[in-house]
N, C-alpha and C positions, 0 to 999 in steps of 0.2 A: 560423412554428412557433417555440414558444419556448425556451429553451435546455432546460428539463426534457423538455419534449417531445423533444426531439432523445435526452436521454439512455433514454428509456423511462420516464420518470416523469410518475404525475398528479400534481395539486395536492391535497391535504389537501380532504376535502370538507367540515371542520369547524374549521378553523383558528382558535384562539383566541391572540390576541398578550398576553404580558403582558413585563412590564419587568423585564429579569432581567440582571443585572451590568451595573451602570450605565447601564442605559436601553438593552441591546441588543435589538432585538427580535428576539422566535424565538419560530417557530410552533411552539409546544408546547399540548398537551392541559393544561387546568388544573389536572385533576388530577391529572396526575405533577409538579408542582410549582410551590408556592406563591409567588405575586406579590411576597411579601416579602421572597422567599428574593436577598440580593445575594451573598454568598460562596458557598452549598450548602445543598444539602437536604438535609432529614431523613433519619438513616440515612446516610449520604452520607460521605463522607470530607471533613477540611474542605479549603477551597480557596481559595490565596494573594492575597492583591491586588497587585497590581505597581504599581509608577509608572512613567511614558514606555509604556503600552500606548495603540496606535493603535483608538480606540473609537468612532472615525467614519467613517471611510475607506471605500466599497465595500469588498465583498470580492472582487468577481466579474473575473476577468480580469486579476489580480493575480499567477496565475501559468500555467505553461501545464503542460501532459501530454507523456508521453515515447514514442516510437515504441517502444522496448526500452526498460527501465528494469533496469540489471545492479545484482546486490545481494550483496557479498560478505560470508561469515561473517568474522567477526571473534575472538571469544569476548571482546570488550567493550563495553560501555554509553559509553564515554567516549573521545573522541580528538586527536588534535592538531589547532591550528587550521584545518588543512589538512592533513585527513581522507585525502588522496590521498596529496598532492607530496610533506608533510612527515612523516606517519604512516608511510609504506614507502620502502625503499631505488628508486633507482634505476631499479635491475634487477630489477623485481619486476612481477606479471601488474600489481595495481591501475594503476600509474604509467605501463606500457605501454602497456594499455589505453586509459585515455584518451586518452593516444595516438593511439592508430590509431584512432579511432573518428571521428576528426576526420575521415581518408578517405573517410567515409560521409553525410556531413553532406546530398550529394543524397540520399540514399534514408530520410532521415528525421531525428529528433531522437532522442538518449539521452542519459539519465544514469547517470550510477553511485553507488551509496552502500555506505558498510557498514554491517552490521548487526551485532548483537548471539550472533547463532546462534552455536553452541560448533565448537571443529575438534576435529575425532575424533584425529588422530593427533598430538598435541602435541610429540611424543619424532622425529618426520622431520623435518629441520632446513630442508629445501624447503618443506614445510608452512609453517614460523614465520616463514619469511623470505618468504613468501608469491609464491615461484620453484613453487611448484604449490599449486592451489586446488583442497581435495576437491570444492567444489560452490558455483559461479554459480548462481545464481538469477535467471530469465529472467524480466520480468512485462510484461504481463498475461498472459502464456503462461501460467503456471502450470506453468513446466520447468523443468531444471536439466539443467545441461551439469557433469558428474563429470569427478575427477582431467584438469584441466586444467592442461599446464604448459605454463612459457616459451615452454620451444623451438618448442612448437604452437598459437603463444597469434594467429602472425598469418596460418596458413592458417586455423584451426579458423572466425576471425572473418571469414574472407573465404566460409567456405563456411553460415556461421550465420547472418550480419546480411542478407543480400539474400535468403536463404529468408524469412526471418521479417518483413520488408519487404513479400514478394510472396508471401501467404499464399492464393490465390487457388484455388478449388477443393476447399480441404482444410476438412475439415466437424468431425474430431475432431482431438482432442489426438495422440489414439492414430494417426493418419495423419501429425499432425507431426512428433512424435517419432519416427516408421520411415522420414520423407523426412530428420531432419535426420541421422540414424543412417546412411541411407543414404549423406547428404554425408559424411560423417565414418569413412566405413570404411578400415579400416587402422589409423587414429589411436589414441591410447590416450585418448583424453577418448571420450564418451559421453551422450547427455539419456536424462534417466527423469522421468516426470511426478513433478512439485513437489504431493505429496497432500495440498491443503487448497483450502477453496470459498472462503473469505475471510482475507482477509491486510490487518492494519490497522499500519501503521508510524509511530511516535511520533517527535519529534527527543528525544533525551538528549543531546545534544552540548554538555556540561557548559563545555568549554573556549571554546567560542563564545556559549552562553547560557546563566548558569546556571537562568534562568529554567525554562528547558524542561527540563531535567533534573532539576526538583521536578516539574512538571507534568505529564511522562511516568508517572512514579511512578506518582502519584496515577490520571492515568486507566486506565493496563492496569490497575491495580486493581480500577479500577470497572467496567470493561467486562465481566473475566472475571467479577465479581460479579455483573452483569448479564445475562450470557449463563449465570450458573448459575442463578441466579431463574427467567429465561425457562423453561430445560430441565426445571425440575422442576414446570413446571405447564401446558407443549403439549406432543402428542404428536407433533408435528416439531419434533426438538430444533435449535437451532444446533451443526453438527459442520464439524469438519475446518475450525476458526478458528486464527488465533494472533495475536499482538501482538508484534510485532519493536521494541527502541528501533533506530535509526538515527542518522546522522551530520547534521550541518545542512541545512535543505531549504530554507532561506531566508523572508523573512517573518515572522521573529521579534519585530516590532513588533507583529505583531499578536497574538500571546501562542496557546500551545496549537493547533499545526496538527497536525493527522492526514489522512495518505494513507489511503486505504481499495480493495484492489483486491477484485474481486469474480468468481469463477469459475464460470461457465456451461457449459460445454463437456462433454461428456460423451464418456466412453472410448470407450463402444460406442454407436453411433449408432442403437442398437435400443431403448434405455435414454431416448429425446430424447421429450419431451412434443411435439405438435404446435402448442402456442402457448406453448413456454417463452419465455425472452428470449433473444435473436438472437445479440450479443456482448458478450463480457465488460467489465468497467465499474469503471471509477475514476474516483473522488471524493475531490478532497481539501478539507476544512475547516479552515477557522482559529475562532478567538476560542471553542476549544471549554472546558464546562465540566462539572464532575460532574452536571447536572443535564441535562447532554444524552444521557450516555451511554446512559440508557434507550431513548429515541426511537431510536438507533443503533442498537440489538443490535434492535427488535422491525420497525424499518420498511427497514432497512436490509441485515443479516447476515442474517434468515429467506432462507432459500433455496429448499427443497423446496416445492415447491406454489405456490408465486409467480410469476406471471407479468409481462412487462411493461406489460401493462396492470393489474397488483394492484399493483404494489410503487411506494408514496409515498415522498418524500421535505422532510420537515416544515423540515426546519432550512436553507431554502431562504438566508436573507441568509447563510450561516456557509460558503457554497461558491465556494472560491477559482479554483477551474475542475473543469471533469468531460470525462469520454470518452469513448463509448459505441465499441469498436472492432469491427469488421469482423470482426474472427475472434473 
């Protein structure tokens, strides 16, 4: 079986190659954009050229998928080189966290990143100094685990990370969230589902690449530009998206990676199509460009009505790993 296959993906039943940023090939449709196009397309925002980009190299297996992938707000696009150790004191959840997650290293892999999302309470001095976190963001769960602090930061993880490991029997979100609620009684942190089908994450990590932090720009640009096109001309809109920047993901030679998670799961299991797709799905790509964006929001981000056997994925050389998970 081959790796798309594994993810719930066919192949393109039309596949046309043409040469598009120095000789990359990508199966795109001809006419969302022209052979001659090496910076961007028409209409298109324009789009950099770097030098020391890696533009031969596989991409496939270049990087890997995260059992949990924790995502903390921030309320910034840009961080110190060392987005963790060097960005936060100490004695703070981010720096702990990693931490203790090391503990868990049998029950799976995680990462942690920040992101760009705002904190609400700027004026609580535990907030800033990030000694309490309005809200972790779980993925591919598509959760959030609310006002989490310190002092709860190494039950809360002992009673969160081996549910979400051993996800085995629970069919909705909405089951997850009442067992991880259930872990969690007494505590003052709490999950509430994370309301969005697709969540695509940029690196802006100016201080490590500036590269990526023009190229971020430019693509949530285009994406939201493209998923507004899309909307005003199918009667199944793309909803409940966003475009987070984030903090370094690694990989930066090969210029423009985007994480892409993708949520399946339905609250009420009365709600579940009988051939929807199975478990939720991340993708991430490198060497992306304005010219892909389209192919992204129509084969990728459509949601409603798509099954795993309908939903293609075109930009097959440009995926640096995927993950079709179980829950």
């Amino acid at each position: 079986m081959s790796f798309l296959s594994k993810l719930g993906f066919k192949q393109s039943s039309q596949p046309d190659y043409s040469s598009l940023n120095k000789n990359i090939q990508s199966e795109l449709v001809i006419n969302q954009c022209r052979s001659s196009c090496e910076i961007s397309c028409d209409d298109t925002s324009p789009w950099p050229q770097f030098k020391d980009i890696n533009l031969d190299e596989s991409l496939y297996n270049t990087s890997t998928s995260k059992s949990i992938h924790f995502l903390i707000p921030t309320n910034k696009d840009n961080w110190k080189h060392d987005a963790i150790n060097e960005e936060f004191e100490k004695d703070s959840i981010p720096v702990q966290l990693n931490s203790l997650l090391k503990n868990y290293e049998k029950l799976g892999t995680f990462g942690i990143n920040v992101v760009d999302q705002p904190l609400n309470n700027i004026f609580d001095i535990e907030v800033t100094k990030f000694k309490k976190i309005e809200k972790l963001h779980l993925l591919p769960f598509f959760i959030t685990l609310n006002d989490l602090c310190l002092d709860e930061l190494e039950i809360v993880m002992e009673k969160v990370v081996p549910a979400l490991t051993n996800t085995s029997g629970i069919k909705t979100r909405t089951q997850l969230i009442d067992c991880i609620n259930g872990l969690l009684d007494g505590l003052k942190c709490h999950a509430t589902p994370l309301l969005l089908n697709n969540l695509i994450l940029l690196c802006s990590h100016k201080n490590r690449d500036k590269r990526c932090y023009i190229t971020a720009g430019i693509l949530k640009k285009e994406i939201n530009r493209e998923i507004k096109l899309y909307n005003s001309s199918h009667e199944r809109p793309v909803d409940k998206y966003d475009v987070w920047f984030t903090n370094h993901v690694g990989g930066h030679k090969y210029q423009a990676n985007m994480q892409i998670y993708l949520n399946f799961k339905e609250d009420n299991p009365q709600n579940e199509s009988p051939n929807k797709e199975e478990g939720n799905l991340f993708i991430w790509l490198a060497r992306i460009g304005v010219q892909h964006c389209k192919g992204i929001v129509s084969d990728l981000l459509v949601k409603v009505g798509d099954s795993k056997d309908e939903r293609k994925l075109l930009l097959t050389e440009k995926v640096r790993c995927g993950k079709r998970y179980e829950w």
